[in-house]
N, C-alpha and C positions, 0 to 999 in steps of 0.2 A: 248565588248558588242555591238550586233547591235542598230540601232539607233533607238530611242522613238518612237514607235507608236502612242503614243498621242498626236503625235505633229503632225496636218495637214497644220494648218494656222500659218504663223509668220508674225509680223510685224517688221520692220525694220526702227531707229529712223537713222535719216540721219544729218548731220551737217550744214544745213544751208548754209547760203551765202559766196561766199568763202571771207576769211579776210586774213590781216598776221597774223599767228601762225597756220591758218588751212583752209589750202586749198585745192586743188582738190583732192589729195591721200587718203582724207576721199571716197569721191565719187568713187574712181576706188575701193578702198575696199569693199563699199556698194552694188557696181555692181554685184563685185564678187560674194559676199557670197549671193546675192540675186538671182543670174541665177545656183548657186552652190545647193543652198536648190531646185530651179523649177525643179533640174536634179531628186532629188529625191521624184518629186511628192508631195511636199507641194506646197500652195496658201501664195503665196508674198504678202505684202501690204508694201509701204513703204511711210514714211511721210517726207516730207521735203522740205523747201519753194523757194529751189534755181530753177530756171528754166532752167539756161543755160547748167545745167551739163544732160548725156544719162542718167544719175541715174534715174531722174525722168520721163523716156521717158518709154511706153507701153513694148518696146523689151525688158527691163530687168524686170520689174515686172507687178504682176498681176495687182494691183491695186496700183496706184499712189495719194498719197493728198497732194497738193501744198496749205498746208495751214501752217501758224505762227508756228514756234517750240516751242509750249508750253504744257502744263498737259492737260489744257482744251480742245486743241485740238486731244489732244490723247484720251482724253475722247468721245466723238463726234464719233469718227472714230468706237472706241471698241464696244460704243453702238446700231452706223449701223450697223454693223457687228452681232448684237445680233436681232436687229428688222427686216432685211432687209432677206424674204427669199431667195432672188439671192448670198446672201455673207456668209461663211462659219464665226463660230464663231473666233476670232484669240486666238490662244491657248499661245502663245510666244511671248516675246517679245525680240528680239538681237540690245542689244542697245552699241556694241565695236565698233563698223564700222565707226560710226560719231562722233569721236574723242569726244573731252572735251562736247560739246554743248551737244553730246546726253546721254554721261553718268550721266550729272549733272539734264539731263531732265528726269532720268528713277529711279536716288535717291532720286527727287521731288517726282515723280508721289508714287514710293516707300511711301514714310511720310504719303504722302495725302491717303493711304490705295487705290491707283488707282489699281493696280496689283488683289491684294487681292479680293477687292470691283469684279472686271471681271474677275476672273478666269483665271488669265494670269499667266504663269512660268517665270522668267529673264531666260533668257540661255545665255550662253556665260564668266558669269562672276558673281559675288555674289555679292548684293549691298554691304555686307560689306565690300565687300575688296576695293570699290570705297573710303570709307570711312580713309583706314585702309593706302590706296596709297595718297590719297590729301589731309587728314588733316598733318598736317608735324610733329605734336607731334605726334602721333600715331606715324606715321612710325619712325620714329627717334626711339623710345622706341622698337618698335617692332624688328629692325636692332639688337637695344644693347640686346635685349630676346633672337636672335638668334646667336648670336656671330660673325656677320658681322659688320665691320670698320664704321662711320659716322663722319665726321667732328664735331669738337666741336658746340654745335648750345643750344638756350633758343629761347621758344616760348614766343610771348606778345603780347596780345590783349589792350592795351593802351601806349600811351607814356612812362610812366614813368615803365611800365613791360621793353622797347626798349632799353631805356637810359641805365636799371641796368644790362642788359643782353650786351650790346656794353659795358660797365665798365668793365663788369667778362673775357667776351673772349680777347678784344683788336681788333683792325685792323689789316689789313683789311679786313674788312665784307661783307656778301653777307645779301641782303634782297628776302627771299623766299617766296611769298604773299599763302595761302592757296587756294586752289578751282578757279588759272587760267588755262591759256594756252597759249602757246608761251613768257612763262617772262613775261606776262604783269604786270604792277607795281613793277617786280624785277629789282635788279642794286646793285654796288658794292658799297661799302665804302671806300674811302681811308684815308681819314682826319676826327676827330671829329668833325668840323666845316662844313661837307655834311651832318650828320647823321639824323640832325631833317626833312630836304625835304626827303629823302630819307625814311626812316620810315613815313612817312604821306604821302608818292604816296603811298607805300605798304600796308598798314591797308586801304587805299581805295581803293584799286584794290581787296582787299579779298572782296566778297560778303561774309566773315562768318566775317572781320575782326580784319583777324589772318593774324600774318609772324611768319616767322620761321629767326632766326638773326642766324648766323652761321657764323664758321671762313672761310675766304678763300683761295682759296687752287689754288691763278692764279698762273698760269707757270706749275700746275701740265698736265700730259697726259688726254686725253677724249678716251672711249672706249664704244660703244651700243653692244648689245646681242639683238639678235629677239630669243624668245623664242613660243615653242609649246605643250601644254599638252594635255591628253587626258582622259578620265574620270579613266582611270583602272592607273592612275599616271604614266604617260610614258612623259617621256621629252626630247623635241631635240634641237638640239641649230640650226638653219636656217642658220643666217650667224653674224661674228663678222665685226665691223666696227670701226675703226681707224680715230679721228679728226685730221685729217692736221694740224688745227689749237688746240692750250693747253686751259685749262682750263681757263673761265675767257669768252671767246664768246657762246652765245647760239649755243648749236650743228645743230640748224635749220639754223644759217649762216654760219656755219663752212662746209668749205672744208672735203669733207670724203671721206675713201678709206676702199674696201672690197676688199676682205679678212684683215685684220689689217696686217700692213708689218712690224712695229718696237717691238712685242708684244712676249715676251721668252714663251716657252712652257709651262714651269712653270709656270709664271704668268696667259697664259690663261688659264692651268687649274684651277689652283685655281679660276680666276672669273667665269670659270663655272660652277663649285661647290658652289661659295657661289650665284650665277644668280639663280641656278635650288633650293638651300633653301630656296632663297626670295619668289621665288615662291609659294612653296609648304607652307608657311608661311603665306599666304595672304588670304587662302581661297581652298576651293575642289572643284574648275569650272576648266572647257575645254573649252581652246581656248588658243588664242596667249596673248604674253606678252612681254615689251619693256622694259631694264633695263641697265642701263647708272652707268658707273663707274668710277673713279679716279684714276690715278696710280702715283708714287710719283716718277720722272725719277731718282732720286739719289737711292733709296732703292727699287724699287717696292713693297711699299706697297699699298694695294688697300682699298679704302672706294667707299663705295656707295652714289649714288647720287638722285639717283630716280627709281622707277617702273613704270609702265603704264597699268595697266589690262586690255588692250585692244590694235588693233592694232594702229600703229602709225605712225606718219609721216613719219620715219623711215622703215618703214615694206611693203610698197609701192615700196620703193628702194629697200631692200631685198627681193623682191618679182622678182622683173626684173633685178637685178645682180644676181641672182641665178637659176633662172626660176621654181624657187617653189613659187604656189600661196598660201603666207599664207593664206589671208581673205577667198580663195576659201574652205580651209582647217579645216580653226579655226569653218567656217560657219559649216561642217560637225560633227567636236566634239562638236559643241553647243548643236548639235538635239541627242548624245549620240553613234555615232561610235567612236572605237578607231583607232589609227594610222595604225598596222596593219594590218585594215580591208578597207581602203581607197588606189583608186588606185594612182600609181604613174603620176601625169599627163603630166609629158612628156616622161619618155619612156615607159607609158601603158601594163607593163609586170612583175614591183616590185611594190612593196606598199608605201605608204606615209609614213613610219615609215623608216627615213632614214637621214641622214644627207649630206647638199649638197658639192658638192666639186668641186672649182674651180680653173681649170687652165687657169686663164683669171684676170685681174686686174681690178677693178670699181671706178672709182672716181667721186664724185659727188659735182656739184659748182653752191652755189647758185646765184639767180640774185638779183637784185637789183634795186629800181627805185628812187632813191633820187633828180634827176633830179625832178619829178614831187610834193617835199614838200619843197619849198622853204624856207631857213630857219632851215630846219632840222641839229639836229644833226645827223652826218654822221660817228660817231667811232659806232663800233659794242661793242657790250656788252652781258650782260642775255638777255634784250628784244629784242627777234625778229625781226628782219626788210627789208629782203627780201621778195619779193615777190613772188619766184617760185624755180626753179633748172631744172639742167640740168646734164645728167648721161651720163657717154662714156665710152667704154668698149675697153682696149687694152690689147695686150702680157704682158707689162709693164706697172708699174704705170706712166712713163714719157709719152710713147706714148696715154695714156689714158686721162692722165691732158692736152696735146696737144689737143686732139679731143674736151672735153669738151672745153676747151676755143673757141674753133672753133666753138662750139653751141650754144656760147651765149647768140646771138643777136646784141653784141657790137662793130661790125666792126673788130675785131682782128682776124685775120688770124692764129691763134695760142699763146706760151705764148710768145711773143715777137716779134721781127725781122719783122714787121710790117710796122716800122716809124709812131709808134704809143709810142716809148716809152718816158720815162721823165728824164729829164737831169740835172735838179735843183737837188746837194744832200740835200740842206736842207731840199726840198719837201721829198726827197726820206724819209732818216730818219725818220722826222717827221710820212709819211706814215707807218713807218716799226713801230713804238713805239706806234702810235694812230691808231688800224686795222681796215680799211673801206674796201669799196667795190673792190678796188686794191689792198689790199697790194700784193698779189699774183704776181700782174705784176710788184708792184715796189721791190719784192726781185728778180729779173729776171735783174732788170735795176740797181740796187746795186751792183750785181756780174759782171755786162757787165763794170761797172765803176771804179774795182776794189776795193770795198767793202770785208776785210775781212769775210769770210763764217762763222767765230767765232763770229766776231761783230754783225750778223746778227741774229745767235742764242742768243747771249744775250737778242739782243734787243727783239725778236719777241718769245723768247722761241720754237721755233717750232723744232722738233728734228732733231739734224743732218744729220739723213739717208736721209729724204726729202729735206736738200738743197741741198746735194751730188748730188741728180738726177738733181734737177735744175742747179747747177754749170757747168753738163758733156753740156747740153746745149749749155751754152757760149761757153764752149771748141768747140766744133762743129763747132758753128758759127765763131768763130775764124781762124778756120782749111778751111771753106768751102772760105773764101773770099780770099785763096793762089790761086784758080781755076777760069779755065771762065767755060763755060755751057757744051763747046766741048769738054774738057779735065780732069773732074772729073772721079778720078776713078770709077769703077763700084760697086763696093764693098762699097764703101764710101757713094756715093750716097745710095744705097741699106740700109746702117747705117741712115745717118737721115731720110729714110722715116720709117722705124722701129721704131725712136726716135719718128716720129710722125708729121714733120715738114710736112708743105703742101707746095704745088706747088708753091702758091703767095708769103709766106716765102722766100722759096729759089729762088727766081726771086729778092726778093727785096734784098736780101742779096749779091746776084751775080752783082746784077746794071745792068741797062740795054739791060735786058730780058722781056721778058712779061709772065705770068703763061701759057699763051698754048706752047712757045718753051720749058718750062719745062717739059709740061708733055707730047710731044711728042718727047723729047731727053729722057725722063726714059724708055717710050714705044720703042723707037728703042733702049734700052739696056735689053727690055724685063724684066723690074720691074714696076709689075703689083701687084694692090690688089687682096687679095683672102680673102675671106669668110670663117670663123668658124663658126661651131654652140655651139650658149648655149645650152649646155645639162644636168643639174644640178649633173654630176657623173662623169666629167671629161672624157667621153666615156667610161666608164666601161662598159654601156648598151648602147644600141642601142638606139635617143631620136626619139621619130614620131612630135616633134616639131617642122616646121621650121623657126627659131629663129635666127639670125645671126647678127654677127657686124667684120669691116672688119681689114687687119692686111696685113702684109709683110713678105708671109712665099712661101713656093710652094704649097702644098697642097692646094684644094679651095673644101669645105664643099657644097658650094649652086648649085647645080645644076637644070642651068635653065627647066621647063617642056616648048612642043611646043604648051602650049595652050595661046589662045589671052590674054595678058595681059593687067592690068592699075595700073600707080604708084597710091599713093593718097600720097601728099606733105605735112608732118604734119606743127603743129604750133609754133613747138619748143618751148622754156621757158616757163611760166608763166607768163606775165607782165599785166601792167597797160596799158589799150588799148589793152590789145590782152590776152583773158583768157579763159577759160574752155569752153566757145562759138566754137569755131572754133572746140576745139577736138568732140564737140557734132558734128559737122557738117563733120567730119570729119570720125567719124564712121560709120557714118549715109551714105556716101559716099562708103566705104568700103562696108556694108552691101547690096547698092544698085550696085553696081559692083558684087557681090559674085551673088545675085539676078538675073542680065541681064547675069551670064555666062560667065563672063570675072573673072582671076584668079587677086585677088584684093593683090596690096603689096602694103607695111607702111613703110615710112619710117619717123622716128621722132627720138627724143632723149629727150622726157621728162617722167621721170621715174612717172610722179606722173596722168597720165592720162589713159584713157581704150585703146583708140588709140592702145598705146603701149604693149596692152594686150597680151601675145602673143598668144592667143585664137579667135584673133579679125578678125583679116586679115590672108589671105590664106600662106602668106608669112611676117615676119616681118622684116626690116633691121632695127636695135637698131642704128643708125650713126647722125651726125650732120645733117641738113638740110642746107649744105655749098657745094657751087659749084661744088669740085671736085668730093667731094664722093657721091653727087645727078650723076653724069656723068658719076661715073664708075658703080655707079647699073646699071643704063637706058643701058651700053654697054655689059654689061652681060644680063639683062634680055630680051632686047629688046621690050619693051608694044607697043602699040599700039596707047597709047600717055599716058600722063600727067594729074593729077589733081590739077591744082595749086588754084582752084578758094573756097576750102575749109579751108584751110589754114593761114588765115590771110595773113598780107605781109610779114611774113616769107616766106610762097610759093610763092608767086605772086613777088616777088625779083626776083626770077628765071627766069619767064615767058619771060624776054628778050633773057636772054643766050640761054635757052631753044631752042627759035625761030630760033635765030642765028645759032645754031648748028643742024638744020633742023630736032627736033624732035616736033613734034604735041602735043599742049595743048588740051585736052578737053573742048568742052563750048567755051566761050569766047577767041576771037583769042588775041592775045600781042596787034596788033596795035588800038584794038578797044579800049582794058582796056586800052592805052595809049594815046587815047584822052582823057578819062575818068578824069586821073591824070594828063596829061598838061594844065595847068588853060586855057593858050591861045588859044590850040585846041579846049576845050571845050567849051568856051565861043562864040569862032566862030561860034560851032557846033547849040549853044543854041540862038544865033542869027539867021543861018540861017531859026530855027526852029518856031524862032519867042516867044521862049521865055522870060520872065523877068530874070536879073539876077543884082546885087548888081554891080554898076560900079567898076571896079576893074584895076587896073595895074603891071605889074610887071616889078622887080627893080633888079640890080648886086650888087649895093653897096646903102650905106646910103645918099649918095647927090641924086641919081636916086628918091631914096625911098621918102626923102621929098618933090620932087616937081609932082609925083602921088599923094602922099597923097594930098596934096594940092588939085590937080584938080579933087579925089573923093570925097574930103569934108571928114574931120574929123568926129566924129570918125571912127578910122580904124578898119582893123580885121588885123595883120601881121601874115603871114606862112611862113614855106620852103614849096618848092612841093614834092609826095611822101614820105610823113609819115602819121601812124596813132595813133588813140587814140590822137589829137590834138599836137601832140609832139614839143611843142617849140612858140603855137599861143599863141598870145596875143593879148589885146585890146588896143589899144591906141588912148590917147586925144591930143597929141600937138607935135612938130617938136621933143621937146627936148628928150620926152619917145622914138619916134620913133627910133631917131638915135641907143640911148643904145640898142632897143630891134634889130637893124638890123644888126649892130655889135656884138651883141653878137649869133644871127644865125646864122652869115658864120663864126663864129671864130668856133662853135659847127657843122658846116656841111659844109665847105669848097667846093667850086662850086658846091654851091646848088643857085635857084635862090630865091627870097624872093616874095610875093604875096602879094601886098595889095588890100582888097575890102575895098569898103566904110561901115561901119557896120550902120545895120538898126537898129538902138536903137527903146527898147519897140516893138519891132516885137514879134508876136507867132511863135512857131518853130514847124514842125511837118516832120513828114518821111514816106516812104510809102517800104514798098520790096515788090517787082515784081517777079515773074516766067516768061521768054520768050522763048519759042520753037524757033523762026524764025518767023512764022505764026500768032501766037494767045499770047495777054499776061495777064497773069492772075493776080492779087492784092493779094498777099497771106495777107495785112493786112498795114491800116493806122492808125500811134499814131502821137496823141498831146502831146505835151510835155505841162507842167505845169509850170515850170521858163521858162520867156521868153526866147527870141534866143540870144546866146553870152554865155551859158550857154554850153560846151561841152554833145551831144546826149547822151554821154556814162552815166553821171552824174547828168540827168534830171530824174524828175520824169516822165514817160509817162503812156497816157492810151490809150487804147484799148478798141473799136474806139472811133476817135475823138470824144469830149465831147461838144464843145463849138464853134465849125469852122462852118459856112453856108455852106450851099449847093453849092451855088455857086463856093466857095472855096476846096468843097471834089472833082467836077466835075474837077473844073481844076487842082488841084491835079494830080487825075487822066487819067486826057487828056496827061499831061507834062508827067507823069510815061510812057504809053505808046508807045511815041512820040520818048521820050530817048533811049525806051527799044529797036526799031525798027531800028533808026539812029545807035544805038552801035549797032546792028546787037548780042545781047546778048543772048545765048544758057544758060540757067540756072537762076543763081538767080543778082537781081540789086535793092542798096538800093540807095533810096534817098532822100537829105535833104531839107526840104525846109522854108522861112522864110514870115511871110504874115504880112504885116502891109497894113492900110485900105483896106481888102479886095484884095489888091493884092500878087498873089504868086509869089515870087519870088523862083528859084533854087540856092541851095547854091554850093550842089555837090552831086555828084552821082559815086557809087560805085558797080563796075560786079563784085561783089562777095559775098559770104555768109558777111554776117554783124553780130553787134553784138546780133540785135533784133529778127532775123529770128527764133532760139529756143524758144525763149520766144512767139512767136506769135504763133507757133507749139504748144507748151504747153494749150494757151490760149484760142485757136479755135479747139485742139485736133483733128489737121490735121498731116500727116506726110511730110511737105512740104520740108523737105531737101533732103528726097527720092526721091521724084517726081522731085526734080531736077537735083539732081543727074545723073536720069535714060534720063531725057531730054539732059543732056549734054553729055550724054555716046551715042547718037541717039539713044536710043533702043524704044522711045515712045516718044511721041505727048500728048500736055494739054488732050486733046480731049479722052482719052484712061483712063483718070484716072477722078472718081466720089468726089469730094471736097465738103464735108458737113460741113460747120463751128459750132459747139455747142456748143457757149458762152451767155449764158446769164447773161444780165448787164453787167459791164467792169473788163477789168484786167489791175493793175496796175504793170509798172515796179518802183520796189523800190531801188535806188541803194545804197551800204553799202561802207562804208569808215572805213580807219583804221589809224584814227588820233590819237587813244588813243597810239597808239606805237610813236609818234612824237608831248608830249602836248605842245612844242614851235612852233609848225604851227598853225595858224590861220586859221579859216575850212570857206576860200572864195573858190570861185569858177566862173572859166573863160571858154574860150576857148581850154585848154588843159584839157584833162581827169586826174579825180585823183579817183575816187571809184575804188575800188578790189573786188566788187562783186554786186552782184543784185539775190533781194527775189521776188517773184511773190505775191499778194493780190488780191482775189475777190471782188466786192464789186457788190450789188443790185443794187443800183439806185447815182444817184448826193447827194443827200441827204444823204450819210453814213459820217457820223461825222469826219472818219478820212480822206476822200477825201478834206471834207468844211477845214482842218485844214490844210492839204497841201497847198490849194488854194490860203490859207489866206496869207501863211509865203514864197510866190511864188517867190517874187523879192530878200527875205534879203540877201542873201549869193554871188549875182550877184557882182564880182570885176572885173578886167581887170587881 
């Protein structure tokens, strides 16, 4: 059936701020299906409060409203849309894209007769089947109607429904809450003496306050299906996905591998017999669908676990392990094409009606930031507690699990062989039996200790095939330390770089080597990486994609063209201090590259962004953003130079080596961003300039540290140099906090040096980002922060513009902006901090690079200022060339969101290190809007050290 004529205008409900349990892969879904519907000549609208994500940016859709995710504001929008002759009525509404937040806001709006009331269609999914998937009785009942497996399970909406239902089944129990997302208020049971806390977080984490009490089923296997239908009932199964990790951790922290390696054919068929029932069980919509199962490793029998009617966390990563874009797809059977009338989007010559096949291996490893909730518990469980992921694509799954570890973030060189690993077995153990953020590295350091492989499965249930791979490892390393660097066979070598081992690895493991004699003794054995492409059919067709990730083979897929090229340096992971900001900045970067003429390549590895779209950039490289294999693209591609200034400090880590090995940054040179980040340089820099700046001294160790502190006078502000998102500051009052906190920096960053300023207590805090050509520099925007300074920028409320600062104070503001932007000699974009008490500004620090406020201030003044900078850093134009209109009236507020509800033993203070996971945008008229006066009022509470 071709697709609905009646449908011209859709709106598209978006997820909000990103939090744990749902993060950016709502947003690159949203993108998708929203440039996917423009392809076929419908008018986009989409609503959603988050600023920092492209979602909400001009390029993907028609019409953007950055207002609250609620009914009322949907309402608002529907009835411009009817009064306004400039705007097409909206005929649809596709509310799958923005996960839980926007399903639950389009089954409201549903109740409230909002649909009905405006002549709007749901597409993409039937409210009832929202209903039929999240209330947990339904489905349960529905599962045993169809004759698919469910764990033994009683619903109870009170105590004493909990108590009789935990008496019938026994422990140990899972607590399933109704109408969340990412586990919130789920957790297991072990003992009858947890049950009462455990049932009372659950019943208040249901907004219907319902759980679903069930037996549990830990140590069994974890298995997801991305599923796809299409109106005429055609179903495909995308791709199958395999938890590393057994039942018992949420699959949002669990380690996964695509294609599933340990899964009999049998068994898959059958769960994709009974995936494609559930489906067709749920309701008669098109579009994609996420369905997670249980496998029982002694018998494989299978129960079900959940559906998803909509796309998911999951299907973001099956979207880029596979190079089929579900959301692009689901978006098209929403509006009424079927499969085999959609074309194939990457080899543009078969149809979508097709199922992907890979000969390539994916595994994906989330991150984690427990570092920054002090207090937290740290065992993984149901509820959610990473913050992001990271996806690598190898021949093998060992080679694959190497690369990811390698794009962490976490300083590991791979999974091991580092001098990074742990030698306490009691820690070990303990880690293998209680699963945090390591256990992965400590069954690697288990095995190097002589840890039976058996004891290991016991302990950790994980199945044998996956320690096996990790075992051959040690063997390896074992093997590799009989050789010096001259005398390694070739063949051997050849073996661990296939296993995946990096250059730094095998230098540390050899002793007494450095990583470049490594990887110029592989180059004179002529073992070199080559390039695959993802092509979603194995090469049965030809792909017009080019999609690539790299491997240890002869053959090499990527062949360079001779036209000018520019890398753009993605942001890798997800973390706190470094989020969905920088990919905006980062596409935005690509796009202006594609724009000036220059053939724009990506290189990232996080599955859950547009970045990595691979529609986005002229060329994608799907790799770590990790020394070597930044080195071997740039020697194959050869560009022109580098963008590291988009990227947060994942890129900007680079920008030394970079320099070193004599290839050209874009924008801003190393050594200028390098006074930026040496307090000492720049303080010189900000004296000669004659600016204010907080006395400050820096220290090696804790006796240094106390007698600085001393002479800048208590309170302090303590850093390392060279981190972001605040990572590791603190405030402190007296000798005895100081020492703990400077001891435990260099035990956590080992010759780093420590920074103490004198901290300005009761200061105002405000920031300014600059555009600088060379010549001319322009203010793309100044906010006030709301909690005073000491309060990390990330985790302030700020507005746009300043609200409450004099004149005098915006002037020199802006004088110092300037002043900096001209002395760093800065090509592009520079934020900076500054802290004002009586009227005086002082600078805290300044940053030549995209920041985290810069999309938000784009959003706010509805400028495209990351283009413009972009194209400034590429030379290809001058301020002067481009017409900058700001159209804000009254202010915008940044709102930042926190997700303490996943951690309710941390205390919701707030310092000098960032802990929000995301930020909403808010209009407001004048000072006088009630929820500005309430912010104002509650400015200081949450101020700790």
């Amino acid at each position: 059936m071709p697709k609905d004529t009646s449908i011209r205008s859709v709106l598209i409900i978006g997820s909000g701020p990103i939090i744990i349990g749902q993060a950016c892969e709502f947003d690159y879904s949203g993108s998708q299906a929203a440039l996917s519907l423009k392809e076929e000549g419908i008018t986009v609208s989409i609503i959603n409060s988050n600023p920092a994500t492209i979602m909400t940016d001009k390029v993907i859709a028609d019409h953007v409203y950055l207002r609250p995710l609620t009914v009322d504001s949907i309402e608002v929008i529907l009835q411009e849309h009817i009064d306004s002759a400039d705007l097409p009525r909206i005929d649809a509404v596709l509310p799958t894209m923005g996960g839980q937040t926007a399903l639950n806001l389009c089954k409201e709006a549903e109740e409230r007769g909002v649909w009905e009331k405006y002549g709007v269609k749901v597409v993409g999914v039937d409210v009832d089947a929202i209903e039929k998937t999240e209330n947990r009785e339904s489905f349960r009942q529905l599962m045993v109607d169809i004759g698919v497996g469910v764990a033994q399970s009683k619903i109870a909406n009170s105590f004493l429904e909990g108590k009789e239902a935990a008496q019938e089944i026994g422990y140990p129990l899972v607590i399933r809450p109704s109408y969340t997302l990412g586990g919130s208020g789920g957790g297991f049971v072990h003992r009858k003496e947890e049950f009462d806390a455990a049932l009372k977080r659950g019943l208040e984490a249901s907004p219907t306050h319902e759980v679903l009490v069930e037996k549990a089923v830990l140590g069994w296997k974890e298995y997801e299906l991305e599923l796809l239908r299409d109106s005429n009932d055609n179903v495909i199964i995308i791709c199958s996905i395999e938890n590393f990790d057994p039942m018992g951790i949420h699959t949002g922290d669990s380690i996964t591998v695509a294609p599933a390696m340990t899964l009999s054919d049998r068994c898959y068929q059958e769960m994709r017999n009974q995936a494609i029932k559930m489906m067709r069980a749920i309701g008669n919509f098109a579009g994609g669908c996420n369905v997670q199962f249980s496998v029982n490793p002694v018998d494989d029998e299978i129960i079900a676990i959940e559906i998803n009617p909509r796309v998911s966390r999951s299907s973001a990563l099956a979207s880029k392990a596979t190079g089929y874009p579900i959301a692009k797809i689901a978006a098209k059977l929403a509006i009424g094409y079927n499969l085999d009338e959609i074309e194939n989007q990457i080899t543009k010559t078969t149809s979508a009606y097709f199922e992907p096949t890979l000969d390539y291996v994916i595994v994906k490893v989330p991150r984690w930031n427990f570092d920054k909730f002090k207090g937290a518990n740290k065992e993984l469980g149901l509820q959610m507690k990473s913050v992001g992921e990271v996806m690598a694509i190898g021949r093998t799954f060992i080679e694959a699990l190497q690369k990811a570890c390698q794009s962490l973030e976490i300083n590991r060189a791979g999974l091991g062989a580092d001098g990074r690993q742990v030698r306490n077995i009691e820690e070990i153990m303990d880690g293998l039996e209680h699963a945090s953020w390591n256990r992965l590295f400590l069954i690697k350091d288990a095995m190097a200790m002589g840890v039976p492989l058996e004891s290991i499965r016991k302990v950790t249930k994980i199945d044998k095939w996956f320690l096996n791979q990790i075992q051959e490892l040690v063997a390896l390393e074992t093997e590799l330390k009989r050789y010096s660097l001259n005398n390694i066979p070739r063949d051997f070598f050849y073996t661990l770089k296939q296993k995946g081992f990096s250059d730094v690895q095998i230098s540390w493991l050899l002793g007494n080597v450095t990583e470049d004699e490594v990887y110029a003794r592989r180059k004179e054995l002529g073992i070199r990486r080559v390039y695959k492409m993802v092509d979603t059919c194995a090469a049965e067709f030809p792909a017009q994609t080019p999609y690539y990730y790299s491997t240890f083979e002869e053959e090499n897929e990527s062949v360079p063209t001779d036209r000018k090229k520019v890398i753009v340096l993605g942001s890798g992971p997800n973390r706190i201090g470094q989020g969905i900001e920088f990919d905006y900045s980062c596409v935005h970067g690509l796009l202006a590259a594609k724009e000036s003429g220059f053939e724009a390549i990506m290189v990232n590895c996080n599955p859950e962004t547009v970045s990595t779209d691979f529609n986005m950039a002229d060329k994608l490289y799907f790799e770590p953003v990790f020394w070597e294999h930044v080195r071997e693209i740039i020697e194959l591609e050869k560009p022109v130079g580098v963008i590291v200034q988009l990227g947060g400090q994942t890129a900007l880590k680079m920008a030394e080596k970079l320099t070193q090995n004599g290839i050209k940054i874009i924008g801003t040179s190393f050594e200028d961003m390098d006074i930026a980040e040496d307090r000492g340089r720049f303080s010189d820099l900000l004296k000669d300039l004659d600016i204010p700046y907080p006395k400050y001294g820096v220290a090696e160790n804790a006796e240094e540290a106390i007698l600085v502190a001393n002479e800048v006078g208590y309170p302090v502000l303590v850093r390392p140099s060279y981190v972001l998102g605040g990572q590791g500051m603190s405030i402190v009052i007296n000798d005895e906090d100081l020492e703990k906190a400077v001891v435990k920096l260099l035990g956590d960053l080992p010759g780093n040096r420590v920074l103490i300023d004198h901290f300005l207590d009761r200061a105002e805090e405000a920031e300014s980002d600059s555009i600088s050509d060379g010549d001319e520099v322009h203010i793309v925007g100044m906010m006030e922060h709301i909690e005073p300074a000491g309060i990390h920028s990330g985790d302030s409320f700020a507005v746009l513009p300043t609200f409450s600062l004099s004149e005098t104070v915006t002037k020199a503001m802006e004088e110092y902006s300037i002043k900096i932007a001209k002395a760093l000699n800065v090509r592009g974009l520079l934020n900076i901090q500054f802290a004002i008490k009586d009227e005086k500004v002082y600078v805290i620090e300044a940053n030549p690079r995209a920041s985290r406020t810069v999309p938000f201030i784009a959003k706010a003044y509805d400028v495209p200022y990351i283009n413009i900078a972009a194209k400034i850093m590429l030379g290809v134009a001058k301020l002067k060339d481009f017409t900058i209109e700001r159209k804000l009236q009254g202010y915008a507020i940044k709102e930042p969101v926190f997700s303490y509800e996943k951690f309710p033993e941390v205390t919701k203070e707030l310092g000098p290190e960032m802990k929000s996971t995301g930020e909403a945008i808010r209009f407001i008229k004048d000072l006088e809007d009630p929820y500005f006066r309430k912010l104002y009022k509650d400015k200081s509470m949450y101020l700790s050290k």
